[in-house]
N, C-alpha and C positions, 0 to 999 in steps of 0.2 A: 799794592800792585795796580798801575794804571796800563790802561792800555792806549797804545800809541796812533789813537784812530783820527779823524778828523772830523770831528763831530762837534752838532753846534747843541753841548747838552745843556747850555744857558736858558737855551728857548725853548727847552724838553719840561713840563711840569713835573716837577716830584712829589708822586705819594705819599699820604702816611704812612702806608705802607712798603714802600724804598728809602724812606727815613730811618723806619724802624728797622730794617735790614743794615742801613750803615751803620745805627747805635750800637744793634748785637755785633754784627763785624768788629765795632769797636774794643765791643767789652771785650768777644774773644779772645782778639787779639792782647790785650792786657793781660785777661789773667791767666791766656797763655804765657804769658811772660813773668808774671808771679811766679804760676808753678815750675817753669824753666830756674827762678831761680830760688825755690826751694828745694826742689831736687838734686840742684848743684852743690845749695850748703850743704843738703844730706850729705852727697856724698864727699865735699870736701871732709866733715865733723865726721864720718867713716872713716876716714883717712888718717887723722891727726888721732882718733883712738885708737889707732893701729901702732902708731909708731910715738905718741905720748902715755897711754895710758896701761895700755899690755902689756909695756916694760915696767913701769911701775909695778905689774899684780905678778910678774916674773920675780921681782926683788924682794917681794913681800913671801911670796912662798919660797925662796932661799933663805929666809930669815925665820919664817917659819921651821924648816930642817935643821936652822942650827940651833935652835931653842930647843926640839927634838934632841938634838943630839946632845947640848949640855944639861937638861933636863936627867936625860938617861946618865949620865956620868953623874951628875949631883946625886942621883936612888942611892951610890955606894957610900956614900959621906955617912959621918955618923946622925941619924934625924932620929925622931919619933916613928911609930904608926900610924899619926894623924898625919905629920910632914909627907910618910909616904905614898898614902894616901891621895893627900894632894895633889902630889907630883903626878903618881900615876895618871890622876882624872885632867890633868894637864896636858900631857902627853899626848891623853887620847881624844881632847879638845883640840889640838894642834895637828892630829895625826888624819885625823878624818875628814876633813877639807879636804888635807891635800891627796888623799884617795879618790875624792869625788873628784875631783877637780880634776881627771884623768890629762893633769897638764904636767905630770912628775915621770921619768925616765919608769922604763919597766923595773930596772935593779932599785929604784928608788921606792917602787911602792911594793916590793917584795917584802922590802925591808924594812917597812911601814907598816903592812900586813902580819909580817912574825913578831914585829914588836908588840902589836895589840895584842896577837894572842898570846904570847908571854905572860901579858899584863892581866887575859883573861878578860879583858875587854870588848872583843873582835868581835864574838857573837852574839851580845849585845848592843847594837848600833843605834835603835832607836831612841836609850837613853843615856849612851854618851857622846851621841852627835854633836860635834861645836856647834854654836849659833855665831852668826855673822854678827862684827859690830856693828850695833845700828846704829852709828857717830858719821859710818862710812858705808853709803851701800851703793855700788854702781854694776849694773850688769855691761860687762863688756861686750858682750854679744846681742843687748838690745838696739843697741844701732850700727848692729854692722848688716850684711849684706840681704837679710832673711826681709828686711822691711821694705816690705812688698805691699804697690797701692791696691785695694781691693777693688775690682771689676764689677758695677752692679748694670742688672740692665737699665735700660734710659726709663723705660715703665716701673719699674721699680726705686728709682730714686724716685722720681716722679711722686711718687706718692710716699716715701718717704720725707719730701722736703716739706707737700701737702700736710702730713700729719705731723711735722714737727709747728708747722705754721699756726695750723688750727690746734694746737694746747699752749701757743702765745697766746691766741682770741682767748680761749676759756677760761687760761688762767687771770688772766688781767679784768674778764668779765666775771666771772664769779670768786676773784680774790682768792685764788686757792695757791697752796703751800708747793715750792718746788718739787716735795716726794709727793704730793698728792698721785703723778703718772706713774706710781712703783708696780703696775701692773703691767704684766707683758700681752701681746695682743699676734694676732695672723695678719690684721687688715683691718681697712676702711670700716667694715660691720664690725668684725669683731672688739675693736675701738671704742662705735659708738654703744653697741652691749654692755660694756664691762665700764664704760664711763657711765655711763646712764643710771649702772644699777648702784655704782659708788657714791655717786650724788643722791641720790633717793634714801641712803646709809646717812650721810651727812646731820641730819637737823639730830641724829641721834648719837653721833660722835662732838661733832662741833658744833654747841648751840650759838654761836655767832652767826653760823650762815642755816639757816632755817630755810627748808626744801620744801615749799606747801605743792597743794595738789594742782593747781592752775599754774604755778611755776613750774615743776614735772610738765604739765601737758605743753605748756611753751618753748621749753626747754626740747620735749620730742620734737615737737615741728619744727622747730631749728635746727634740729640734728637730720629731719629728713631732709631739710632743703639744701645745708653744709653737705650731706652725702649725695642729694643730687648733680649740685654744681661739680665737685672733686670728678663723679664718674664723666659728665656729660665731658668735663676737660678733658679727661685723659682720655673718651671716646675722640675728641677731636685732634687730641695730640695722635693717636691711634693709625688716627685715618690720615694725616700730613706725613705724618712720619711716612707711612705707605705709600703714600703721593708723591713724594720728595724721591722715594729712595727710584719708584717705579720712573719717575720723569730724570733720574738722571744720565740716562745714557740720548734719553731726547734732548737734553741741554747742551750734553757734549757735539753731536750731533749739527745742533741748531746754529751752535759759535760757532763750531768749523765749517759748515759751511758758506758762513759769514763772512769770515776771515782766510779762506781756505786760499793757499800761495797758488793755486793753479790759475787761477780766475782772472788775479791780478799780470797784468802787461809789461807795468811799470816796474823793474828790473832792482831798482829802492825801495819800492814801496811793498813789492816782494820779498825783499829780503826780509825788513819789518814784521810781514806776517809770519814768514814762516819761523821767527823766532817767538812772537805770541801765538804758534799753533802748538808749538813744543811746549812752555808753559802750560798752556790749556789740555795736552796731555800728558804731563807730569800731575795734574790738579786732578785730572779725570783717574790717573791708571793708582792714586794715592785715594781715590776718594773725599777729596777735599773740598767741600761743599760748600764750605766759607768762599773761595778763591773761585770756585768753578759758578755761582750763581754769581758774585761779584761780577768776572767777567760775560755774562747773559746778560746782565743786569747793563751793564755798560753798550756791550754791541747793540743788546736792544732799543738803547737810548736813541743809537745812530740810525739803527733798523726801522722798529716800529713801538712803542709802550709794551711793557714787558707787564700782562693781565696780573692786576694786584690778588686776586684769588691765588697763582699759582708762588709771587711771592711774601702773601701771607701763609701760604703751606709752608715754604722754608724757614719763614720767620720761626714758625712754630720748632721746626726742625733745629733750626738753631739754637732755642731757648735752652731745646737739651740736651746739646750741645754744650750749650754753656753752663749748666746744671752738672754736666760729669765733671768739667775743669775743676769747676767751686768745690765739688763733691771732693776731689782728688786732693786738692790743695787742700780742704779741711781733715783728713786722714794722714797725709804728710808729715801736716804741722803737729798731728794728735803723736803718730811717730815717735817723734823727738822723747817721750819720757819725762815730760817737763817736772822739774823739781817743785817744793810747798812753794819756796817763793816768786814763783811764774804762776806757779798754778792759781795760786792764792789772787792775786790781780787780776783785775777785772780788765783791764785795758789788751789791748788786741796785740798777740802775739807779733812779735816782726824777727828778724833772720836774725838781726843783731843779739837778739836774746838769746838763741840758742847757740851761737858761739863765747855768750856770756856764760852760760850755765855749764858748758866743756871746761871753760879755763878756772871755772870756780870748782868744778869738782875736783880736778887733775892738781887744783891746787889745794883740796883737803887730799888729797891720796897723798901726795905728796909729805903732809904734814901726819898724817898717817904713818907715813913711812920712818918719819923721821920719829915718832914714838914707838916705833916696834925694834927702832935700830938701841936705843934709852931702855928698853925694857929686855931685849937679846944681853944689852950691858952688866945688866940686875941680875941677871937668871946667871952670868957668868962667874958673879961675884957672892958668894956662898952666902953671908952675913947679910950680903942685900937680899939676895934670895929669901931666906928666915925671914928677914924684916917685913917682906912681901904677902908672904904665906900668914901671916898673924892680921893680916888687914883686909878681909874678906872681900869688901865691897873694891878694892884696888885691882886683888889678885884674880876676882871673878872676870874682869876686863882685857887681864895682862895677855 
């Protein structure tokens, strides 16, 4: 968004500090536009489970009932005690899904519930629960509408981005193991507590890295000065923050009167304003603090130098800013559910993979399906059926 002033900002000097306010605007804006369209694949990959994969788990428990249902007509054939046996603990393999699965008709798990108890099954659930195959496991309801970006405050990521940063430094400075952080912690202290007292453990777990007494005491004063720097930041992000939010109704303020369409004579050049006084209060009445220092930053150029103190406070304001996006877009992408073989890879997620990993699950359901429709065949045909029930490790899967 530029604004349409006549301004000679060539011969305006720029700050490092209006530098660094264009870079963050930059970034912003970017990975605004990342998360815009991760959120979009979410919810297209929401969508195509709705109407690709929910049918599929529709098909699968119709095939489930009718394996029920010829299962219970096979009890009357002439078998064994062991065959019936089997059958029975079949049944109630196949039957108990589809009660949990409160996704079967009322008449349909009536008649699922009398059949257990017939079987004398019913009120033991715990140990004739089916287990899912684990060839095929997808939660339908993990990526439908529930996934929801977590809200953290700006001081709170803030020092959560802090303390993920600082166990890159330590681990890389003192060679420690990815579970070496398997301790949970409140904060900045609590951290360096429970880190301190793990490493001073060290030379008697792991004699490779030997923890001596002048290491310890180096070691603390490194951790007081790492805890100085973290709080003294986020004192100063504290206070901008503060400053930013308290100076934004002075900004608003300052550009319109700037630009304010009363002022101007010129009947064009009023026009002009009054369509960037609207902008600047859409920016203002949305709180948009990207757009709304932009344009200060801009009229001030035409005005008078806009004091790098007040936009170094936004810079700051901005960082985190841009910290929530990052933040959002990494809990997004976490979202997804990613399968061994995304998770497994070391290279950076992108969109395209998670439409890879839909069409690759939908197509083991798929194939899924079509072994339950080969095994509904078997259970139909008495001999196969027998032939099934004597091959434990087959029949345990069917």
């Amino acid at each position: 968004m530029q604004l349409q002033l006549k301004s000679k900002v060539s011969e305006v000097k720029v700050s490092a500090q209006q530098k660094e306010f264009q870079h963050l605007k930059q970034q912003i804006e970017q990975q605004t536009s990342v998360l815009q369209q991760w959120s979009q694949a979410q919810q297209d990959i929401q969508l195509r489970v709705r109407q690709e994969i929910w049918p599929i788990f529709d098909k699968l428990r119709i095939i489930s009932l009718e394996k029920i249902q010829v299962l219970v007509r096979q009890r009357n054939k002439k078998i064994t005690k062991a065959q019936l046996l089997k059958l029975n603990e079949k049944i109630v393999q196949l039957a108990q899904p589809l009660i949990d699965s409160k996704k079967i008709t009322e008449q349909q798990n009536n008649q699922l519930v009398a059949l257990l108890n017939e079987l004398g099954y019913y009120g033991d659930q715990n140990s004739s629960r089916a287990q899912v195959h684990s060839s095929v496991q997808y939660d339908q309801h993990s990526t439908s509408d529930d996934l929801n970006v977590a809200q953290d405050s700006e001081i709170e990521q803030y020092l959560k981005n802090e303390l993920e940063q600082l166990k890159l430094l330590l681990s890389d400075k003192y060679e420690l193991k990815e579970d070496f952080f398997d301790f949970s912690y409140l904060g900045l202290d609590d951290f360096i507590i429970k880190f301190s007292r793990k490493m001073k453990d060290i030379e008697y777990i792991e004699p490779s890295h030997p923890f001596a007494v002048q290491e310890q005491q180096l070691f603390h004063r490194e951790m007081m000065r790492e805890k100085a720097r973290v709080e003294k930041k986020l004192q100063q992000r504290i206070l901008a923050r503060k400053n930013a939010n308290q100076s934004m109704k002075h900004i608003y303020h300052r550009i319109a009167a700037e630009i304010h369409p009363d002022r101007e004579q010129d009947e064009q050049k009023k026009q002009i304003k009054t369509e960037l006084l609207q902008q600047v209060n859409q920016a203002y009445e949305a709180k948009d603090l990207v757009n709304l220092v932009q344009f200060q930053v801009e009229v001030g150029q035409k005005a008078r130098p806009v004091a790098d103190q007040l936009i170094r406070s936004h810079n700051i304001t901005l960082e985190l800013q841009l910290e929530q996006i990052e933040a959002k877009i990494t809990h997004l992408i976490q979202s997804f559910n990613w399968d061994e073989q995304i998770s497994a890879s070391k290279k950076q997620r992108k969109i395209e993979d998670a439409y890879a990993q839909h069409e690759r699950k939908k197509a083991q359901l798929k194939q899924f399906l079509e072994q339950e429709k080969m095994i509904l065949a078997h259970f139909k045909d008495f001999s196969a059926l027998q032939d099934l029930m004597k091959n434990q490790s087959i029949w345990h899967i069917c």
